[in-house]
N, CA, C and O atoms as a printed pandas DataFrame, in Angstrom:
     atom_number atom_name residue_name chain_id  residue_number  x_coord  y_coord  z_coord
0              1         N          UNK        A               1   63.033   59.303  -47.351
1              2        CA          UNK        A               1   62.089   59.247  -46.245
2              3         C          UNK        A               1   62.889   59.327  -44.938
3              4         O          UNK        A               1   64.042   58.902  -44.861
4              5         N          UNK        A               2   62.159   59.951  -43.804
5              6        CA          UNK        A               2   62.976   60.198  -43.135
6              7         C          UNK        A               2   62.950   58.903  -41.728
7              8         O          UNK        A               2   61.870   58.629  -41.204
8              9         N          UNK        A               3   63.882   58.416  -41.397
9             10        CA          UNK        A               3   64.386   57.425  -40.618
10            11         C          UNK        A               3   63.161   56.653  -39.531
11            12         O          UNK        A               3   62.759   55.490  -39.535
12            13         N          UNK        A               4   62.689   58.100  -38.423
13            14        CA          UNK        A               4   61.350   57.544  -38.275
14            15         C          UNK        A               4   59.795   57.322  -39.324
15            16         O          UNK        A               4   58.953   56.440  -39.154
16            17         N          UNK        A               5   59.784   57.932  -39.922
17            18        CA          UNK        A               5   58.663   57.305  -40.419
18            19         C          UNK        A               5   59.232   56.189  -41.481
19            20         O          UNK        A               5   58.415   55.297  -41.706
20            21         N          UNK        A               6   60.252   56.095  -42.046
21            22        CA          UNK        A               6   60.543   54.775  -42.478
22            23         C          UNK        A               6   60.082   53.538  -41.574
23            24         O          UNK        A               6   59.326   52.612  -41.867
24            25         N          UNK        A               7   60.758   53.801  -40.403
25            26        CA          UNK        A               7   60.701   52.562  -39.516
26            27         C          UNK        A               7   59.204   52.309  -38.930
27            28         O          UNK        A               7   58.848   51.293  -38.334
28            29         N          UNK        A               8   58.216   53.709  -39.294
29            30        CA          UNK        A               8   56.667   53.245  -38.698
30            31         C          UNK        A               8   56.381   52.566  -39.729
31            32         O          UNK        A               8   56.251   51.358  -39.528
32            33         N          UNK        A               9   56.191   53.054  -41.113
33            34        CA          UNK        A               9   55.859   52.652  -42.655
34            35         C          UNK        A               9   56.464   51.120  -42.305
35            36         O          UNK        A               9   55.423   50.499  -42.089
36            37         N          UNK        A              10   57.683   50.072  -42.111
37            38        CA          UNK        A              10   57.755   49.077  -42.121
38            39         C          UNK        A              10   56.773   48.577  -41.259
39            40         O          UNK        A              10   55.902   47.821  -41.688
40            41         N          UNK        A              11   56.826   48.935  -40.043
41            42        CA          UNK        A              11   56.384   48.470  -38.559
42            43         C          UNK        A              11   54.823   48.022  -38.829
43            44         O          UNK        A              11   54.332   46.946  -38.488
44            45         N          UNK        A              12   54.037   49.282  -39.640
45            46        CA          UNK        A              12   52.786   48.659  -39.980
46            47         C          UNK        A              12   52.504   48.123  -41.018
47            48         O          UNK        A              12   51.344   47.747  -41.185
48            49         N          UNK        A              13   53.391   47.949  -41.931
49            50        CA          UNK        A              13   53.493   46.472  -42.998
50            51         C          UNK        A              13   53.484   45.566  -42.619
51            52         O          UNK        A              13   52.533   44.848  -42.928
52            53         N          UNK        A              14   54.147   45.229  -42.047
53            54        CA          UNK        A              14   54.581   43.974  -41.506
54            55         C          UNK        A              14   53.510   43.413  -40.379
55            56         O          UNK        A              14   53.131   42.242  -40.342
56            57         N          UNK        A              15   53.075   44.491  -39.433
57            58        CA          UNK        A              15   52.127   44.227  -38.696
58            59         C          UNK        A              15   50.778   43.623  -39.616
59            60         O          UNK        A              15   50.321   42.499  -39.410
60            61         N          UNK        A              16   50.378   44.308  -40.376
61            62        CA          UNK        A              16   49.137   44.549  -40.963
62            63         C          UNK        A              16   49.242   42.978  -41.789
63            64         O          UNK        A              16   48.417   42.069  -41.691
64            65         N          UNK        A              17   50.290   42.975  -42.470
65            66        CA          UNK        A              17   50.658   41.264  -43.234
66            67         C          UNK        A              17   50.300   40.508  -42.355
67            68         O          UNK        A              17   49.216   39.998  -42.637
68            69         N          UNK        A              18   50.745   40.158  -41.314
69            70        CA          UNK        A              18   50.525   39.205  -40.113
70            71         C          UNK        A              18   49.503   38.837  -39.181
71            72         O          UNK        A              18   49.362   37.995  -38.293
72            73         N          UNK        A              19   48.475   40.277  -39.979
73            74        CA          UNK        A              19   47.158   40.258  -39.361
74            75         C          UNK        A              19   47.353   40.751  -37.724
75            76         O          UNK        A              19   46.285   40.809  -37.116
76            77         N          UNK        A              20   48.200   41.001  -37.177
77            78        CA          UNK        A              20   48.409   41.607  -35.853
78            79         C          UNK        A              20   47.831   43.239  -35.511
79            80         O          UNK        A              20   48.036   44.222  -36.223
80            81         N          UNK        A              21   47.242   43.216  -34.525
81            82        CA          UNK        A              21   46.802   44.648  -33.976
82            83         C          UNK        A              21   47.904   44.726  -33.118
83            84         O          UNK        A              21   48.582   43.856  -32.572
84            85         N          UNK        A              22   47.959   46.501  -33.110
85            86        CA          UNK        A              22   48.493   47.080  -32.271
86            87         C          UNK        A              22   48.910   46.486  -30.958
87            88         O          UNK        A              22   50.063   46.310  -30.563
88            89         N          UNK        A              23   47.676   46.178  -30.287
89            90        CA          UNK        A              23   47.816   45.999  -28.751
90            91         C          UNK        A              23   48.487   43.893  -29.373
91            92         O          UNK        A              23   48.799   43.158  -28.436
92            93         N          UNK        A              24   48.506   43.784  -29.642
93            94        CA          UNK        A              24   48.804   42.023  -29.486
94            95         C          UNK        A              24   50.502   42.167  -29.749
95            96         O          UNK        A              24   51.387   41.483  -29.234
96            97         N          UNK        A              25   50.663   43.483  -30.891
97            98        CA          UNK        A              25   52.207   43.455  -30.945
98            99         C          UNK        A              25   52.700   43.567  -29.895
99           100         O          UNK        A              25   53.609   42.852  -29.475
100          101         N          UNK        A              26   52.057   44.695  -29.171
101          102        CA          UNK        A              26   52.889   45.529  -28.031
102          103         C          UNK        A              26   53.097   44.423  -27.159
103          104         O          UNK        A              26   54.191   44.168  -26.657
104          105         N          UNK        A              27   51.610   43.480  -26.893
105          106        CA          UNK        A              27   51.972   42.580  -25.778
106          107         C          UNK        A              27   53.041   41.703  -25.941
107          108         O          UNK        A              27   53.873   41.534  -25.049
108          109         N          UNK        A              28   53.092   40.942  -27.372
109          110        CA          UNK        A              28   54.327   39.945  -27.342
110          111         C          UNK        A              28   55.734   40.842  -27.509
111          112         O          UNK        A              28   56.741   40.181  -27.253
112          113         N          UNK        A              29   55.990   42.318  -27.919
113          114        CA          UNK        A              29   57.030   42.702  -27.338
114          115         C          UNK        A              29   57.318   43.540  -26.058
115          116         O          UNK        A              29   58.233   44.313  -25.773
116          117         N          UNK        A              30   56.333   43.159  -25.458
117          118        CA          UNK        A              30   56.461   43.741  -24.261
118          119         C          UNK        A              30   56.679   45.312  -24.306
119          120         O          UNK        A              30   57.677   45.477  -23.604
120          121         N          UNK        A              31   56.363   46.245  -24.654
121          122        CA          UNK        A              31   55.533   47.280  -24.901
122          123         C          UNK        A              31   54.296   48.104  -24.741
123          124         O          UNK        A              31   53.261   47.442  -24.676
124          125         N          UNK        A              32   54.176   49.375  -24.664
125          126        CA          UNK        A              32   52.536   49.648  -24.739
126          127         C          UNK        A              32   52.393   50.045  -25.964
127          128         O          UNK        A              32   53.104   50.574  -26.819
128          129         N          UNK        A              33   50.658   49.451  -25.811
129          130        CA          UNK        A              33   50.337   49.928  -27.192
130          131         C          UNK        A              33   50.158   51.154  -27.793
131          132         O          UNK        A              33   50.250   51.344  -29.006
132          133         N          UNK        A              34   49.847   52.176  -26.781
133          134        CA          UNK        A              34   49.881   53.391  -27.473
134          135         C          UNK        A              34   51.168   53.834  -28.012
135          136         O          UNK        A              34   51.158   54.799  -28.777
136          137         N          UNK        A              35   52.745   53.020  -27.594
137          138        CA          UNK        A              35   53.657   53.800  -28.411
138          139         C          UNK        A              35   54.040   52.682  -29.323
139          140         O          UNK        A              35   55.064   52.868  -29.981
140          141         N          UNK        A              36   53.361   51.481  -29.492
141          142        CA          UNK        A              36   53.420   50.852  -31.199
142          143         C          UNK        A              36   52.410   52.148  -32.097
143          144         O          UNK        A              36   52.306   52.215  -33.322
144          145         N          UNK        A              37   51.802   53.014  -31.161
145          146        CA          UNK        A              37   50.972   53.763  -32.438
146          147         C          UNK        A              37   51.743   54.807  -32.739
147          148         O          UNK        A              37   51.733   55.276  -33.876
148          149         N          UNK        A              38   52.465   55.276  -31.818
149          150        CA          UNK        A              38   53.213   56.341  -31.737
150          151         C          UNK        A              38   54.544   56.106  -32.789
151          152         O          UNK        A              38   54.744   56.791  -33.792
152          153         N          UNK        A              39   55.345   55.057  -32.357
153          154        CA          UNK        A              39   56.120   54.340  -33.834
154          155         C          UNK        A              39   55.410   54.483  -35.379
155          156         O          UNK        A              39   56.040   54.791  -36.391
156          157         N          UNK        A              40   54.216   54.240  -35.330
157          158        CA          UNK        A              40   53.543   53.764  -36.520
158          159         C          UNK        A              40   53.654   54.951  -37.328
159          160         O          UNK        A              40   54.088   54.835  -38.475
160          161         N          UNK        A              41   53.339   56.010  -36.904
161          162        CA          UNK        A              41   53.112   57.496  -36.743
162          163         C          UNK        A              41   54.823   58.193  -37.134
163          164         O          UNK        A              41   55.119   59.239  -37.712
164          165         N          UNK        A              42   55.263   57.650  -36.835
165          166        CA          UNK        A              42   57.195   58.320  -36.913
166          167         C          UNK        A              42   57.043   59.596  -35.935
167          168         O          UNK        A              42   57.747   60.569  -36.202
168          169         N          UNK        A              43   56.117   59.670  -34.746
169          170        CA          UNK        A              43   56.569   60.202  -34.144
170          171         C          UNK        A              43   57.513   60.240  -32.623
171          172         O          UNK        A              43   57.724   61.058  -31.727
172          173         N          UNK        A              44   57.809   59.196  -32.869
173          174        CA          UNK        A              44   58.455   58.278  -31.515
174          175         C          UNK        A              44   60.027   58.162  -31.588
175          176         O          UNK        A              44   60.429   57.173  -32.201
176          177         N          UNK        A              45   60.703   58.760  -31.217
177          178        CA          UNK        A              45   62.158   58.573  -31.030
178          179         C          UNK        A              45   62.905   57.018  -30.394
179          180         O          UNK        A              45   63.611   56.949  -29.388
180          181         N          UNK        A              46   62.531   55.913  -31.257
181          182        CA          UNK        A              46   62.624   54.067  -30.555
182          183         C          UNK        A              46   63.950   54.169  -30.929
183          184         O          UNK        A              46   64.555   54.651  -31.887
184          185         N          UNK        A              47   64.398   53.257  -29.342
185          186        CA          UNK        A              47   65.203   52.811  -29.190
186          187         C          UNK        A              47   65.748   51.847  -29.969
187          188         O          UNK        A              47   64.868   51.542  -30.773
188          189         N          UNK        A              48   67.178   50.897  -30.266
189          190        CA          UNK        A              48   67.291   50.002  -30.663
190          191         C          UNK        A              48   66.793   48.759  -30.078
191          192         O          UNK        A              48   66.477   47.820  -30.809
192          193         N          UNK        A              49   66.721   48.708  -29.065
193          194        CA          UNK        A              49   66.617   47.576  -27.928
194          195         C          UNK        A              49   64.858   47.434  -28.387
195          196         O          UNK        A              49   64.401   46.371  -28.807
196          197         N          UNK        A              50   64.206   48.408  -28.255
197          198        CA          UNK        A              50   62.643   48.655  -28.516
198          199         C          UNK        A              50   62.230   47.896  -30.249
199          200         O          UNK        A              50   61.299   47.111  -30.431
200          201         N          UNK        A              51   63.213   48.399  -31.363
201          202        CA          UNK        A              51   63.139   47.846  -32.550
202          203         C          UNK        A              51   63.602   46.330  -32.371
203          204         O          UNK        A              51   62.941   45.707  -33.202
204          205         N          UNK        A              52   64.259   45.619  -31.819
205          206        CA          UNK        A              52   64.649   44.492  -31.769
206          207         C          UNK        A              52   63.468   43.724  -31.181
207          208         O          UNK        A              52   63.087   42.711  -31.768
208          209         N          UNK        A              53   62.814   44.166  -29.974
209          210        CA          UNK        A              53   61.804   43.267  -29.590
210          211         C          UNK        A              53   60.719   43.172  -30.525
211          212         O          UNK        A              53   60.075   42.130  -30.651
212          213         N          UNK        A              54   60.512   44.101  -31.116
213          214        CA          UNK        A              54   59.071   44.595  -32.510
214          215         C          UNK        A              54   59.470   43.182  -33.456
215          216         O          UNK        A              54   58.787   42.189  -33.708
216          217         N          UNK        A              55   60.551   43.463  -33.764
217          218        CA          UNK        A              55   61.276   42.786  -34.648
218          219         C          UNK        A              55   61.210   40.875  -34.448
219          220         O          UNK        A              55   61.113   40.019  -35.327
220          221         N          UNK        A              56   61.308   40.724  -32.969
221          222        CA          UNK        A              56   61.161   39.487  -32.690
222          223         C          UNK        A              56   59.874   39.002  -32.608
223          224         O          UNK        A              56   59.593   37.837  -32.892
224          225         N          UNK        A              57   59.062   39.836  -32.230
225          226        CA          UNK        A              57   57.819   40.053  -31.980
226          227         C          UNK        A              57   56.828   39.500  -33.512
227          228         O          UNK        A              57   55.812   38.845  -33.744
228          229         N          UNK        A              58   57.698   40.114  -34.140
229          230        CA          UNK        A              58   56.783   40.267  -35.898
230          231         C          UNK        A              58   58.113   38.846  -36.259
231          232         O          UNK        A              58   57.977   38.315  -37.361
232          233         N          UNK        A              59   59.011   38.439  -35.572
233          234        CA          UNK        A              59   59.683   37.289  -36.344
234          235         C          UNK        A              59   60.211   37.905  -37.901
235          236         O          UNK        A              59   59.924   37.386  -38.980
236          237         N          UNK        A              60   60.800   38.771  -37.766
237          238        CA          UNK        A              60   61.344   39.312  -39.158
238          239         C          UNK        A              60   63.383   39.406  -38.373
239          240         O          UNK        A              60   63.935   39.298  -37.278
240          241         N          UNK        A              61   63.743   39.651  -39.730
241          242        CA          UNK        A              61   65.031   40.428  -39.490
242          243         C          UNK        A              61   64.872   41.970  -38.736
243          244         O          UNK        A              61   63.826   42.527  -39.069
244          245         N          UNK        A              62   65.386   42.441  -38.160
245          246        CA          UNK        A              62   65.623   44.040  -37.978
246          247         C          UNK        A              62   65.772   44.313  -39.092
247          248         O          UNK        A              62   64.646   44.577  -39.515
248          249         N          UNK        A              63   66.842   44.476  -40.259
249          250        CA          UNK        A              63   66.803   44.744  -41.492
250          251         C          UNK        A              63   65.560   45.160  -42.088
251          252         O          UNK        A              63   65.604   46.114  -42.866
252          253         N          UNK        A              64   64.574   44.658  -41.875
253          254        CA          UNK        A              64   62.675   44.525  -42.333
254          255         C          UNK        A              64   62.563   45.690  -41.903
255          256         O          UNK        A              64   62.097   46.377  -42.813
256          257         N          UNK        A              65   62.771   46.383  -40.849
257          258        CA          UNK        A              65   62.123   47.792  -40.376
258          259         C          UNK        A              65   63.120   48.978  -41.072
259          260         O          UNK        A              65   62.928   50.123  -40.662
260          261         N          UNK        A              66   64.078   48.795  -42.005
261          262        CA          UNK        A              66   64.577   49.896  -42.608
262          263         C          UNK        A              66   64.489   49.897  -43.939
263          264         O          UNK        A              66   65.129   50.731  -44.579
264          265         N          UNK        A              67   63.671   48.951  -44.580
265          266        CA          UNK        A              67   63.423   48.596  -46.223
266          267         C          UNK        A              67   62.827   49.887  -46.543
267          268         O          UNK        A              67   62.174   50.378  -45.622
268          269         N          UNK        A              68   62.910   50.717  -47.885
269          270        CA          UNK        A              68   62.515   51.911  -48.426
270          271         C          UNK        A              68   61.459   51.274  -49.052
271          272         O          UNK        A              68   61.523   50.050  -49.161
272          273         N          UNK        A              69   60.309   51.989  -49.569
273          274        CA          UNK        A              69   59.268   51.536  -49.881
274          275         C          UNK        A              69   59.672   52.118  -51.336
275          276         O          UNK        A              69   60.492   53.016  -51.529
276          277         N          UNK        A              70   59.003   51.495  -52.222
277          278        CA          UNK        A              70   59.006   51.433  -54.122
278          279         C          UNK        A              70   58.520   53.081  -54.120
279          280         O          UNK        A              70   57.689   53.528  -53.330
280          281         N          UNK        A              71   59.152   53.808  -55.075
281          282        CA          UNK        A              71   58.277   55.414  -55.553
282          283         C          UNK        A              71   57.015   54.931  -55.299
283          284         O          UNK        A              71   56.550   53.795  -55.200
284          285         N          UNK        A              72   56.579   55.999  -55.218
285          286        CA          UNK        A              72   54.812   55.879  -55.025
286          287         C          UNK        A              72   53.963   54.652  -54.485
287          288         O          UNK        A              72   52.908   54.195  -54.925
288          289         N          UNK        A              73   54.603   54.319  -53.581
289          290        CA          UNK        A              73   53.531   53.385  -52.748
290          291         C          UNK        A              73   52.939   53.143  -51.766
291          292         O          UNK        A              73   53.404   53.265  -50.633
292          293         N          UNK        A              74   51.782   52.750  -52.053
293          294        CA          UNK        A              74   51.051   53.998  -51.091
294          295         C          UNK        A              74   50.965   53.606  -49.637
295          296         O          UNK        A              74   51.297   52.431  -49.479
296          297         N          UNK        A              75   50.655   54.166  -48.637
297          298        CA          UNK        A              75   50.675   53.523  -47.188
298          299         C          UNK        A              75   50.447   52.166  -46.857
299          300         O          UNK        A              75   49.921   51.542  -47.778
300          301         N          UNK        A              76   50.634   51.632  -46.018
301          302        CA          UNK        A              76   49.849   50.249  -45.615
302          303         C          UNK        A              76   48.395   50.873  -44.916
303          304         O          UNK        A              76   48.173   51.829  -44.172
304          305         N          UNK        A              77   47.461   49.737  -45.603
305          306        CA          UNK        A              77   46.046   49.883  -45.195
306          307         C          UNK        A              77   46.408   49.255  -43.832
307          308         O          UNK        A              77   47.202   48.315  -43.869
308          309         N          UNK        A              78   45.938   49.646  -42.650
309          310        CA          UNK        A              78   45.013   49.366  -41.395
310          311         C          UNK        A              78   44.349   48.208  -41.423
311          312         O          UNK        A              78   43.712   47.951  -42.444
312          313         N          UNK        A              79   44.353   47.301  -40.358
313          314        CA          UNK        A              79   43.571   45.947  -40.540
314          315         C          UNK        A              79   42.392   46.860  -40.225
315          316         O          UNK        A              79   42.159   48.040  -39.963
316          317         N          UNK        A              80   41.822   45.784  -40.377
317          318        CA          UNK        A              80   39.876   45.626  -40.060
318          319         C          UNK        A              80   39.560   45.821  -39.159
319          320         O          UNK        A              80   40.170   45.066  -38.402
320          321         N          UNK        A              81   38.602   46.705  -38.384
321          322        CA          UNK        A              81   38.256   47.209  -37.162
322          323         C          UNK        A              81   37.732   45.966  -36.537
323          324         O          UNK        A              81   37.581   44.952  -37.220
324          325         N          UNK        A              82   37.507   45.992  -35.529
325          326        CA          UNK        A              82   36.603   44.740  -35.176
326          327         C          UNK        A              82   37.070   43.196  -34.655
327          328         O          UNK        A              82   38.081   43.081  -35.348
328          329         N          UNK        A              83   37.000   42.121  -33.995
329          330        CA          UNK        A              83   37.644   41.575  -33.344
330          331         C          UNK        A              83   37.426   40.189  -34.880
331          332         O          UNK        A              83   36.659   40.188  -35.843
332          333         N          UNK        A              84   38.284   39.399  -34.524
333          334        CA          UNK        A              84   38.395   38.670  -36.105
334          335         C          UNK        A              84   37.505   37.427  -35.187
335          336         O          UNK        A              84   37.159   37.360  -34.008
336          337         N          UNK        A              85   37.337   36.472  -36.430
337          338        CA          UNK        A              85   36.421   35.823  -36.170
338          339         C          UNK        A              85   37.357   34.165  -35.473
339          340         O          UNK        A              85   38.464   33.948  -35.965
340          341         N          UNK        A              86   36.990   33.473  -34.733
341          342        CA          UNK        A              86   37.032   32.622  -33.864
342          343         C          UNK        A              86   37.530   31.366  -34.713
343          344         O          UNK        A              86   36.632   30.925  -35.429
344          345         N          UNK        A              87   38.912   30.586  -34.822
345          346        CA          UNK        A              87   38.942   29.386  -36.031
346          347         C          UNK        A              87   37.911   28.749  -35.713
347          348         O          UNK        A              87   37.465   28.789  -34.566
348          349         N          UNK        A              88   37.110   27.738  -37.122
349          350        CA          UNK        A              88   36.624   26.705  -36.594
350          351         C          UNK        A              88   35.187   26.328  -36.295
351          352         O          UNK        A              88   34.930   25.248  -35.763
């Protein structure tokens, strides 16, 4: 797989595990959100400095954004459209 879309394929694992949208990543790494979509996508040429904040952001290792995914598995599903519901 090739380097960027490896690193989107992690980026929205990890996002999607954590229950995080787009725009909430971008905000806690200080980012816009249209180029967490653009990452997501492997069409974004990111910086290291840019992967490190994602990275702090999602509280993982950097390491986490270069894991190869198992033969045949299949994308990460997309959270749930729609704003989540309120604790409580």
């Amino acid at each position: 797989m090739e380097a960027r879309a490896l690193i989107g394929w992690n980026l929205r694992r990890l996002r999607v595990a954590q229950g995080l949208s787009q725009e909430r990543l971008a905000l806690a790494a200080g980012i816009d959100r249209a180029y967490v979509g653009r990452v997501e996508r492997g069409s974004e040429n990111v910086t290291i400095s840019t992967l490190e904040a994602m990275a702090r952001a999602l509280t993982v290792p950097l390491a986490d954004l270069f894991v190869e995914p198992e033969a045949g598995a299949e994308r990460p599903a997309p959270l749930r459209a729609g704003r989540r519901a309120k604790p409580g």
